[in-house]
C-alpha positions as CSV (number, residue, x, y, z in Angstrom):
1,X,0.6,-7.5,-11.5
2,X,2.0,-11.1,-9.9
3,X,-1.9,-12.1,-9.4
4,X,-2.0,-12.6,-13.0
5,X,0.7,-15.1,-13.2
6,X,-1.6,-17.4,-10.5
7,X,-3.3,-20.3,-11.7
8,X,-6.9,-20.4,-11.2
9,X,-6.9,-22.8,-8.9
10,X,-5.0,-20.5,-6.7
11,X,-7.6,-18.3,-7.1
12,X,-10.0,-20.0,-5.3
13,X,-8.8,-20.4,-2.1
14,X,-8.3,-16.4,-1.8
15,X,-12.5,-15.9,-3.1
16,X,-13.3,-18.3,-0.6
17,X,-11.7,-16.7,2.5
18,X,-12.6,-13.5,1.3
19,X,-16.7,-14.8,1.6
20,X,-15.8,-16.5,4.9
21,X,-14.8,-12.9,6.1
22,X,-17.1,-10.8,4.2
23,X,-20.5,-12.8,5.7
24,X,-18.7,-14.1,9.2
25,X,-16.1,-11.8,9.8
26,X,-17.5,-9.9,13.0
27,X,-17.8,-13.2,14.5
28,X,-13.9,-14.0,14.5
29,X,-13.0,-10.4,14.9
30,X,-9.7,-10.7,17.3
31,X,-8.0,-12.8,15.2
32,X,-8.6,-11.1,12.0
33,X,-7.5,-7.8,14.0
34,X,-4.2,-9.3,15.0
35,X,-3.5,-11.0,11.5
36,X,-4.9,-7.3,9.7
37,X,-1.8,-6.1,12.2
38,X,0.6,-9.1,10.8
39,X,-0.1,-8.4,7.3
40,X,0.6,-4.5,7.6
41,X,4.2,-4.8,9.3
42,X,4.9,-7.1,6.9
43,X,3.9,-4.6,4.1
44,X,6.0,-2.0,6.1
45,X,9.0,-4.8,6.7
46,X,8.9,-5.5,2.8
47,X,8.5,-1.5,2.0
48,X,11.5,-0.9,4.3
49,X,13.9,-4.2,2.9
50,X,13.2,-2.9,0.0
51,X,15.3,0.1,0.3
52,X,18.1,-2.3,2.0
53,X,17.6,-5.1,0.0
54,X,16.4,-7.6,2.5
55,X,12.8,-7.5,2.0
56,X,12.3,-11.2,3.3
57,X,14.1,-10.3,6.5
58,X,12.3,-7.0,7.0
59,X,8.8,-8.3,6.5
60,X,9.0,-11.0,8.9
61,X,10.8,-8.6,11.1
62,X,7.4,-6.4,11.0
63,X,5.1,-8.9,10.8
64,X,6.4,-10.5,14.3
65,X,6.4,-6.9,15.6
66,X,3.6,-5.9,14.5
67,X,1.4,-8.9,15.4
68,X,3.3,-8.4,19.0
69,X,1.6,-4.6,19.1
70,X,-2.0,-6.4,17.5
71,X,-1.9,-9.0,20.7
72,X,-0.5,-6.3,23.3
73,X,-2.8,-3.2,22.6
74,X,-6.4,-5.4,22.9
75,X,-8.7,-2.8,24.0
76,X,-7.1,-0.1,21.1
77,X,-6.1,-2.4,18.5
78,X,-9.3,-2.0,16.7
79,X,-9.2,1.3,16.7
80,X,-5.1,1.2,15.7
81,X,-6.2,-0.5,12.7
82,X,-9.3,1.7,11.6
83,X,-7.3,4.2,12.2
84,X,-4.3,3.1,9.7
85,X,-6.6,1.9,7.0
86,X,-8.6,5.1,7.3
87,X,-5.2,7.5,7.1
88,X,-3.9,5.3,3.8
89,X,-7.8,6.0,2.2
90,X,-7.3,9.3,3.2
91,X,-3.7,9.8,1.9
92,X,-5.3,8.3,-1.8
93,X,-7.4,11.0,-1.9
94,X,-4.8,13.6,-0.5
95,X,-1.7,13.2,-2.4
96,X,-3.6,13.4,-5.9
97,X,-4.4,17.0,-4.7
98,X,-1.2,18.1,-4.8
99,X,-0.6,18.0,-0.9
100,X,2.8,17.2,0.0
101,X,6.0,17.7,2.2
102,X,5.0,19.1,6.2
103,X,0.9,19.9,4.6
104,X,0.9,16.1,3.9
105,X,2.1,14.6,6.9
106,X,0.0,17.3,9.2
107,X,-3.3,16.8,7.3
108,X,-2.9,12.5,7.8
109,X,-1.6,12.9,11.1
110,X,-5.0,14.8,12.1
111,X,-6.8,12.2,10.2
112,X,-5.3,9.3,12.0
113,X,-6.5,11.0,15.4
114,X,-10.0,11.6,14.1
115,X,-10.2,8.2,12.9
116,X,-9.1,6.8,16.0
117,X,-11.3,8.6,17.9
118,X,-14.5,7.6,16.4
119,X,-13.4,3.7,15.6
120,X,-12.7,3.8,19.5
121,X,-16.4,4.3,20.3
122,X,-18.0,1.5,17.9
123,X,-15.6,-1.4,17.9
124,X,-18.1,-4.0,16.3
125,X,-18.9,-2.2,13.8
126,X,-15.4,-1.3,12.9
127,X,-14.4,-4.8,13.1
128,X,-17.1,-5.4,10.4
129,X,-16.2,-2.8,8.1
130,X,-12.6,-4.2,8.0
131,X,-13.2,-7.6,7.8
132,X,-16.0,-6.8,5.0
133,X,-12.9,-4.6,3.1
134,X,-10.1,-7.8,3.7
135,X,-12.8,-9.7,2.2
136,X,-13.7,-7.7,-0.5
137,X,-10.0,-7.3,-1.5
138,X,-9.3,-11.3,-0.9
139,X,-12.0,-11.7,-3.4
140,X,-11.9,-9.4,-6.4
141,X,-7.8,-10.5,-6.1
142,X,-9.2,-14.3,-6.2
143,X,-10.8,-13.3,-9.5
144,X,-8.0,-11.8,-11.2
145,X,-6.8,-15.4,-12.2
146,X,-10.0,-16.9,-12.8
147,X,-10.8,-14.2,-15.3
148,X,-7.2,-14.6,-16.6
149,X,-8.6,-17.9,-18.2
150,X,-11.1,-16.0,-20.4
151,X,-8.5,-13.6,-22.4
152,X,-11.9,-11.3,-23.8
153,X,-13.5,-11.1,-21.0
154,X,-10.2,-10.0,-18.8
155,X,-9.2,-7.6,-21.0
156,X,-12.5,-6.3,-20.6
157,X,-12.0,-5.8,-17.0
158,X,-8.3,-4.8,-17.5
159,X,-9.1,-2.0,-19.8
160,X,-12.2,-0.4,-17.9
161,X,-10.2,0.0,-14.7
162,X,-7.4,1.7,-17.2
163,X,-10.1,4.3,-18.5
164,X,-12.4,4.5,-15.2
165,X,-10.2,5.7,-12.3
166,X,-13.4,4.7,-10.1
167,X,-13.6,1.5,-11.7
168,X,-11.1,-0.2,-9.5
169,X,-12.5,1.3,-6.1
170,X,-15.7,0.4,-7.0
171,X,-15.2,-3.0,-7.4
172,X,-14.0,-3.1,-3.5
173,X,-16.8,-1.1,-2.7
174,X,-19.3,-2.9,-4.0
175,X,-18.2,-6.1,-2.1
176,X,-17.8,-4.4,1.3
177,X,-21.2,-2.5,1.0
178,X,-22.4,-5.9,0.2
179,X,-20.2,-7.8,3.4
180,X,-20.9,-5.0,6.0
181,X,-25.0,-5.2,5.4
182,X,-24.8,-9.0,5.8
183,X,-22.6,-9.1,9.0
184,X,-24.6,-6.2,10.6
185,X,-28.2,-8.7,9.6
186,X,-26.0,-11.8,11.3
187,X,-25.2,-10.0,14.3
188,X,-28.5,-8.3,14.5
189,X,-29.8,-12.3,14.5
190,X,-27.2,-13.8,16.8
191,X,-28.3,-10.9,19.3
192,X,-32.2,-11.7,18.4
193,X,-31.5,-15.7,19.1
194,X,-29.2,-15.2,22.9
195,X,-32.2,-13.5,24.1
């Protein structure tokens, strides 16, 4: 895993920004849609290059187009996004079932409109649980070079999540649990305060 190879220092910057967006994340919601939309094309872009060996080209390729459908669909792109990030979940839980082929693509296709449908109906909320879950991920990949300076305690970590196949998803879900309650309580205030 690259993350290893970081210095610590590098580290840092990612835990940081995944706080900021764990406890505040609702409040700058439209950007971190449209950057959530950024970073997925250019995961697609780089998936795609891959195959044609022109990742760099492909990845800003979708990450300019997909930004472009973040900024153009503003009244659906939350729900676009919850609905993506709720179909790959899905698809981790799918595909070690043995579902494949026509089954595969049928059951995540009706997940993907079930998914849109209800993030549709509470955008704030969805907002939160994203930018709790960017955060969560920005910060548990922050400590994967900080830890790298303690060799014992790393290969603890590194080890568990080997053993545990829950290990690794709990350690996001802690975080986001943790994110989503505090941004619902800030909100909740904010509300309280304009009136």
């Amino acid at each position: 895993m690259w993350l290893r190879g970081l210095n610590a220092l590098a580290g840092l910057p990612m835990m940081i920004i995944g706080l900021g967006l764990m406890f505040g994340g609702w409040r700058m919601g439209k950007v971190c849609i449209v950057l959530t939309f950024v970073a997925l094309g250019a995961g697609v872009g780089i998936w795609a290059g891959n195959t044609q060996g022109n990742a760099l080209v492909f990845g800003a390729g979708g990450a300019i187009l997909f930004g472009a459908v973040g900024i153009a669909s503003k009244e659906h792109a939350v729900a676009l996004v919850g609905a993506l990030l709720g179909t790959w979940i899905t698809m981790q839980f799918l595909v070690p079932l043995g579902l494949q082929g026509g089954t595969l693509w049928v059951a995540l296709g009706l997940a993907f409109l079930c998914i849109a449908a209800l993030c549709s109906h509470s955008r704030q909320e969805v907002v939160m649980i994203i930018t709790s879950f960017e955060g969560a991920a920005l910060l548990v990949s922050g400590l994967v070079p900080v830890l790298a300076m303690w060799p014992y305690l790393f290969r603890f970590f590194d080890s568990t999540s080997r053993v545990s196949w829950i290990f690794g998803p709990f350690m996001i879900l802690v975080p986001t649990t943790v994110g989503y309650c505090l941004q619902i309580a800030d909100s909740k205030k904010h509300l309280a305060g304009a009136t």
